[in-house]
KEKETI-239211 format. One record per residue (C-alpha): x, y, z; residue in three letters. Coordinates in steps of 0.02 Angstrom, whole numbers, plus 50000, padded with zeros to 5 digits. Example, Ala and Ser with C-alpha at 12.3 -4.5 7.8 and 13.67 -1.06 7.14 Angstrom:
<rs>
[[50615; 49775; 50390]; ALA];
[[50684; 49947; 50357]; SER];
</rs>
This chain:
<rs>
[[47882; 46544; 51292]; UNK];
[[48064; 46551; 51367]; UNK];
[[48133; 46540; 51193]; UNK];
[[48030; 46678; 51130]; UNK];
[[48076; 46800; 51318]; UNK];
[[48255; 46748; 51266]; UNK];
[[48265; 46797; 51082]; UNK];
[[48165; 46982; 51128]; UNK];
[[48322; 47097; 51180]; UNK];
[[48434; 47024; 51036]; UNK];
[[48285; 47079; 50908]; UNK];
[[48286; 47224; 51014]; UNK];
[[48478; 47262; 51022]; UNK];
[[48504; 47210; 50835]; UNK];
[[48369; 47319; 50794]; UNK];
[[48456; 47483; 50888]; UNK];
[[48605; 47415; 50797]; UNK];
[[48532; 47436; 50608]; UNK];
[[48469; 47588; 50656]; UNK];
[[48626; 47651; 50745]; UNK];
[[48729; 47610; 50567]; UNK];
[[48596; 47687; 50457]; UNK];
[[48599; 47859; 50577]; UNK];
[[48794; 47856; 50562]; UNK];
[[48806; 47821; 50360]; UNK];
[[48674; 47966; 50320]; UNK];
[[48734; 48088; 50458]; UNK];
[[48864; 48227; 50386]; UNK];
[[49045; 48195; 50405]; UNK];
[[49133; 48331; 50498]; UNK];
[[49268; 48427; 50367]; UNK];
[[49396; 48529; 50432]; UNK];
[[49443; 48604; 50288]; UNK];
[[49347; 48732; 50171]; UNK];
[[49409; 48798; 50009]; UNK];
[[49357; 48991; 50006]; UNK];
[[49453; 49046; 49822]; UNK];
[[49571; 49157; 49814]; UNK];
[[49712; 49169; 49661]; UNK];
[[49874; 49241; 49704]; UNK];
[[49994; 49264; 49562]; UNK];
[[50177; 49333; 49592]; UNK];
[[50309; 49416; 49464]; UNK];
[[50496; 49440; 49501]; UNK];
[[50580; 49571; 49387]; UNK];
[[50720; 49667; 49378]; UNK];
[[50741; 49795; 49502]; UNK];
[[50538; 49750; 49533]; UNK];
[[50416; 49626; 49603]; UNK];
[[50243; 49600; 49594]; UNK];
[[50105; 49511; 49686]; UNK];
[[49913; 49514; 49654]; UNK];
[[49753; 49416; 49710]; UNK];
[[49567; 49436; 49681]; UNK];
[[49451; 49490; 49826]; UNK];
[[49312; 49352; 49808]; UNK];
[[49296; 49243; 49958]; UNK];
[[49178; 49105; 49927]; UNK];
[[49111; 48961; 50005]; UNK];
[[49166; 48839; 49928]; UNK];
[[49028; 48812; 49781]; UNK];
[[48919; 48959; 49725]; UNK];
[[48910; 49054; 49880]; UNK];
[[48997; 49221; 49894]; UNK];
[[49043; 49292; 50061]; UNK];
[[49153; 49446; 50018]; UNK];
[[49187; 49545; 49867]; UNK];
[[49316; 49627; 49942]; UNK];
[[49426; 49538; 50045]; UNK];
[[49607; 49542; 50073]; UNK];
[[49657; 49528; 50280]; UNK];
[[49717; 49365; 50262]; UNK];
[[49759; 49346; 50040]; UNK];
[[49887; 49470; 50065]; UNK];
[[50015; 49508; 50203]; UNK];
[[50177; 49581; 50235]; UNK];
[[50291; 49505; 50337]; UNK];
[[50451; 49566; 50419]; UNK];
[[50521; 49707; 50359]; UNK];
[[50544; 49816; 50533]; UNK];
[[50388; 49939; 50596]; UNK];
[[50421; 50053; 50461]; UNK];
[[50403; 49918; 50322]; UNK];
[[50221; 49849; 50389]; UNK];
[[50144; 50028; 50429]; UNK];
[[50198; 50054; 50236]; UNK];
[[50117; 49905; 50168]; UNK];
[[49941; 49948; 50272]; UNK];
[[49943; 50126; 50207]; UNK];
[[49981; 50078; 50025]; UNK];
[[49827; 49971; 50043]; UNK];
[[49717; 50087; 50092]; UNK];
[[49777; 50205; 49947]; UNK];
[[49842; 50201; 49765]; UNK];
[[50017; 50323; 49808]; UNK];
[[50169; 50240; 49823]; UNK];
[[50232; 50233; 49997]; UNK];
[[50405; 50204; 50059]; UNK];
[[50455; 50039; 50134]; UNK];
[[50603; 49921; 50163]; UNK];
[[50662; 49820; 50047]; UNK];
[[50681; 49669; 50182]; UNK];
[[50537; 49559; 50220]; UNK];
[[50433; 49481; 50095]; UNK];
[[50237; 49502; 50057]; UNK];
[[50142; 49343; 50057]; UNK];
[[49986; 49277; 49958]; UNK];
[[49882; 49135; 50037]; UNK];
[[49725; 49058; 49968]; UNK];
[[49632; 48910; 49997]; UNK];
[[49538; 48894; 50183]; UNK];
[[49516; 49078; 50224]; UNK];
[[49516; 49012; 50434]; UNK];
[[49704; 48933; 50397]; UNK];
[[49756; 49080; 50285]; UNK];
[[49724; 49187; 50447]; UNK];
[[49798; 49084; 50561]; UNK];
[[49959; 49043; 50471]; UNK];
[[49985; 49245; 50458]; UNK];
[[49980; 49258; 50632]; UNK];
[[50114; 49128; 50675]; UNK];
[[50223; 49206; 50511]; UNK];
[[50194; 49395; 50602]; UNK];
[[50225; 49323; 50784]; UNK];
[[50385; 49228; 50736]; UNK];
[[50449; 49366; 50620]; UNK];
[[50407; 49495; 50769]; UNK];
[[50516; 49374; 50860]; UNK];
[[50693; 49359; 50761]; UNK];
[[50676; 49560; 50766]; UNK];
[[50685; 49563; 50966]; UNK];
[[50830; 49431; 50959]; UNK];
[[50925; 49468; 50810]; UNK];
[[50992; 49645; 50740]; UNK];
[[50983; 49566; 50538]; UNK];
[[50827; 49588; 50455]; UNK];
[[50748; 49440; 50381]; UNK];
[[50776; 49437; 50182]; UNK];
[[50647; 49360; 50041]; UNK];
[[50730; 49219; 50063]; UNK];
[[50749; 49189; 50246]; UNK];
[[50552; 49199; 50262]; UNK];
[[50544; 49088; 50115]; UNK];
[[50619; 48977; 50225]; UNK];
[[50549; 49021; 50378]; UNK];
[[50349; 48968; 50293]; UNK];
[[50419; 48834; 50217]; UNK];
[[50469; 48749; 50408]; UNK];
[[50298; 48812; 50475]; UNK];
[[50211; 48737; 50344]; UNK];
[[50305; 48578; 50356]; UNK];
[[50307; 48580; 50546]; UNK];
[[50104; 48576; 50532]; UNK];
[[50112; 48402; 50393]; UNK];
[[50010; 48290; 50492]; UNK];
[[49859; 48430; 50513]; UNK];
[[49880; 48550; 50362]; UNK];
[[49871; 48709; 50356]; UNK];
[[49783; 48723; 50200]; UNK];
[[49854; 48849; 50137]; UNK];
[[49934; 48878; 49970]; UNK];
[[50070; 49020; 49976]; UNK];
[[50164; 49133; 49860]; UNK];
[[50320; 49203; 49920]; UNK];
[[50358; 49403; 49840]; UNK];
[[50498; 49502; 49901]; UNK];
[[50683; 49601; 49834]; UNK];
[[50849; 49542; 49841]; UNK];
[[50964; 49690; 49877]; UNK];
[[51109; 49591; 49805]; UNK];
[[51076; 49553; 49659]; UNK];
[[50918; 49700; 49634]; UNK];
[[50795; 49594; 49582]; UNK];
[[50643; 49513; 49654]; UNK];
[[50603; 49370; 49740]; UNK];
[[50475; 49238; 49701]; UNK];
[[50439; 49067; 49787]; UNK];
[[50279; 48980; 49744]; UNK];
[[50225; 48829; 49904]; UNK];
[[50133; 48661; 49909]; UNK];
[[50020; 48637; 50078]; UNK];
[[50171; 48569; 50170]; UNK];
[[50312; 48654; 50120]; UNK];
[[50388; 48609; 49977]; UNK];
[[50442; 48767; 49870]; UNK];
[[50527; 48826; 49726]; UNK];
[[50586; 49006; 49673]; UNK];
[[50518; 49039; 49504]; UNK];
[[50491; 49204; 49396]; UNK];
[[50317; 49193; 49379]; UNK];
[[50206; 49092; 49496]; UNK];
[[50041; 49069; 49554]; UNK];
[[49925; 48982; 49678]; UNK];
[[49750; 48956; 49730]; UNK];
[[49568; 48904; 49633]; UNK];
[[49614; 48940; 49445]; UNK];
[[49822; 48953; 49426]; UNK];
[[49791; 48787; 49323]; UNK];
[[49709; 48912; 49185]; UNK];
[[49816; 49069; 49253]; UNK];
[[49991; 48973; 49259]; UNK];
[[49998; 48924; 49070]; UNK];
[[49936; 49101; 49005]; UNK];
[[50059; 49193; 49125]; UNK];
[[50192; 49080; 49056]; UNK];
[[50157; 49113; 48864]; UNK];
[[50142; 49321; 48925]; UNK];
[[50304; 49328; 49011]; UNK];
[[50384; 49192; 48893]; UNK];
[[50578; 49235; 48839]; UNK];
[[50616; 49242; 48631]; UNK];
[[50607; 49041; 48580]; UNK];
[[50759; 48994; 48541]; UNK];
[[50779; 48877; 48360]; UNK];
[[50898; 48758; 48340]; UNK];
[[50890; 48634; 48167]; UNK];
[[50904; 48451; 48214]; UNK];
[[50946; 48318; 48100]; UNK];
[[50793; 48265; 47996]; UNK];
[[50773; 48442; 47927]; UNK];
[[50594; 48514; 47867]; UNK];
[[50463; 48565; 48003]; UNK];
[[50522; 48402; 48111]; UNK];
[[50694; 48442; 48116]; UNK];
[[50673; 48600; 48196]; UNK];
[[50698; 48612; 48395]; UNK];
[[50641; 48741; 48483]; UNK];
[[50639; 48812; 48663]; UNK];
[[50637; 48939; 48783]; UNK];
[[50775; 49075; 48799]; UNK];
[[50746; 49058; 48990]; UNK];
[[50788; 48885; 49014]; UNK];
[[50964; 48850; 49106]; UNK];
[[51075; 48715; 49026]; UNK];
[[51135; 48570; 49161]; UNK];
[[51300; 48648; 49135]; UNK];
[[51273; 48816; 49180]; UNK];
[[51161; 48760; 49330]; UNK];
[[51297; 48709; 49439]; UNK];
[[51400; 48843; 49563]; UNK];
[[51509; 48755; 49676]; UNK];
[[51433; 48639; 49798]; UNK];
[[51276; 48732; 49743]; UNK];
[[51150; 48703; 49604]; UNK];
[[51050; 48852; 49518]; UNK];
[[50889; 48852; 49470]; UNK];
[[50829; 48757; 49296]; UNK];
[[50748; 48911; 49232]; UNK];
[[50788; 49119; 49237]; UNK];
[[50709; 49176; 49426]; UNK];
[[50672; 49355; 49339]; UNK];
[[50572; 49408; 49188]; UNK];
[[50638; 49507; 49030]; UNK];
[[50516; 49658; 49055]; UNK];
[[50599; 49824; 49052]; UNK];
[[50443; 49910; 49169]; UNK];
[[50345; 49877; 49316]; UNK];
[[50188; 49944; 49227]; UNK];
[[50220; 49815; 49071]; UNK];
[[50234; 49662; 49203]; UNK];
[[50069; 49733; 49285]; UNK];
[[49962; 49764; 49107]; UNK];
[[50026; 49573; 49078]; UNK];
[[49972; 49520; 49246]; UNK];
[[49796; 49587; 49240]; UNK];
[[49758; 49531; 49068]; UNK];
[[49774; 49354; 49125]; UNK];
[[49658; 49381; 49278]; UNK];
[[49539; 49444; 49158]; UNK];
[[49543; 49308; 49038]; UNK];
[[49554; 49183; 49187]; UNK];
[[49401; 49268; 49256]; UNK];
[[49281; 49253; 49121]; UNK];
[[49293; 49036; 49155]; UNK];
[[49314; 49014; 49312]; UNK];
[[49172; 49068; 49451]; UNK];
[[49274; 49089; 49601]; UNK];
[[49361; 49223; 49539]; UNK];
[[49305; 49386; 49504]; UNK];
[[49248; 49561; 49584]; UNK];
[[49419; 49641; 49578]; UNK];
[[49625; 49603; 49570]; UNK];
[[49738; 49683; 49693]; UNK];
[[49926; 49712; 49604]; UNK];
[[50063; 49754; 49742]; UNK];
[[50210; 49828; 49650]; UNK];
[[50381; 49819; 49749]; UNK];
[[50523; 49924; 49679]; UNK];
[[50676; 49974; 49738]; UNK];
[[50726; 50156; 49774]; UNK];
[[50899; 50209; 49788]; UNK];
[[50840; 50379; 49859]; UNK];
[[50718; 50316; 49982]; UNK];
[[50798; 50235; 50129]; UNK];
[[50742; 50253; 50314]; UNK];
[[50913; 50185; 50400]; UNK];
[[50858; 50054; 50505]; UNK];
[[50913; 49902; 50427]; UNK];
[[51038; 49960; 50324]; UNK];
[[50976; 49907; 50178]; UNK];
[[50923; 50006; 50013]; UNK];
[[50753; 50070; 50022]; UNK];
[[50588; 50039; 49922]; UNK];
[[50435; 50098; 49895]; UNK];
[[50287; 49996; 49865]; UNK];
[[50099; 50036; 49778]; UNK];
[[49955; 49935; 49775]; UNK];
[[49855; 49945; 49637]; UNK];
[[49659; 49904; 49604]; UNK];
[[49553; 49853; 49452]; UNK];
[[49402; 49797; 49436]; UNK];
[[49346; 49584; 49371]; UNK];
[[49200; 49521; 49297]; UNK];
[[49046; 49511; 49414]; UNK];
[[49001; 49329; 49422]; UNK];
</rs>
């Protein structure tokens, strides 16, 4: 009888126990992180440089929240008073508007609650330099500046996958850096990010492609011929002093704006017809510079900037 009183709260307590593990392995795990689409694809040119996104936020699987959203896909940042109140009215509207050509517009996709966030601490710190410095920040410079935010945030992501778009005034052509979820970047000609650049990366490649260039290799016949791309950089002409220049060309060979946009769009199309988290519409921002627009503030050239709209496949 004293044995049996004696063995009644360990049956007890190892039953709570089984019970206890069997609530914890079926309950949900809490996940911080939710993947609401988003493709953002960027295009440096010369004298012109392009950024575009769909609108579709989803949640995560088949679920569609927005068809039209944009607050936190694409942003401006920097750029002086002038240059943001440009951007915001050239999204409401198809007309070009003026801008400055420093600052950089930025595409975000992946958790639409990070997205949102990290624009906020891009806007605050930019609004900050402005109040302490008298130099406008350049592409580069907020290149830069997400790439340490991003990296200052590696133990707790922001998940958040960036393209950098912007113009350099010294050498008059655009400005494109493409971004892992901490940090690490790379300035490219054509880059994308977000659900789908593994289908939109490869077509935008082969549409903006340079002329292949053929070289015969010992062996002859259709083995002994070498070809590759006209945009490639030799190891040679990669290195500039202490400094080393990109591996590839950081610019397209399109003569237009409109021809790097018609290129653009055709591969959201084609990219929208596979995958289901993109869709309902692209958004094309179109940078230029404008040697007759200026408003005097930074001392740099002025721009002019247009945001375009057309419409996806309907999922």
């Amino acid at each position: 009888m004293t044995t049996r009183r004696s063995l009644s709260p360990i049956l007890l307590l190892l039953t709570q126990l089984v019970v206890l593990i069997a609530v914890i392995a079926t309950a949900q795990k809490f996940e911080p992180y939710e993947i609401n689409g988003g493709l953002t694809a960027a295009v440096s040119g010369r004298n012109f440089a392009i950024l575009a996104s769909d609108t579709r936020l989803t949640d995560g699987g088949y679920g569609i929240k927005s068809r039209r959203y944009t607050s936190s896909r694409l942003f401006r940042v920097g750029g002086g008073t002038n240059g943001g109140d440009g951007f915001e009215r050239a999204m409401s509207g198809g007309d070009i508007v003026k801008c400055s050509t420093s600052g950089a517009m930025i595409g975000c996709s992946g958790c639409a609650a990070d997205c949102d966030a990290l624009r906020r601490v891009l806007q605050i710190e930019a609004r900050s330099h402005s109040h302490s410095s008298p130099t406008p920040l350049t592409a580069d410079s907020i290149a830069t500046l997400l790439s340490n935010v991003l990296y200052s945030r590696r133990s707790f992501p922001f998940y958040s996958f960036c393209v950098v778009c912007g113009l350099d005034p010294v050498s008059r052509t655009g400005v494109v850096h493409v971004y892992d979820a901490i940090g690490s970047h790379e300035r490219v000609a054509v880059g994308c990010s977000g659900t789908g650049k593994e289908m939109l990366q490869p077509v935008l490649d082969r549409l903006f492609s340079s002329v292949e260039v053929t070289k015969e290799v010992d062996g002859g016949g259709a083995g002994g011929v070498l070809r590759r791309d006209a945009g490639v950089v030799s190891a040679r002409d990669q290195s500039r002093g202490l400094s080393l220049a990109p591996p590839v060309q950081t610019h397209v060979q399109c003569e237009t704006a409109e021809e790097a946009v018609s290129l653009v769009l055709r591969g959201y199309r084609s990219v929208a017809e596979r995958e289901i988290s993109v869709g309902d519409e692209v958004v094309i921002c179109v940078l230029r510079f404008n040697d007759d627009v200026g408003d005097g503030s930074d001392g740099s050239d002025g721009g002019t900037v247009q945001v375009l709209r057309f419409p996806l496949k309907k999922h």
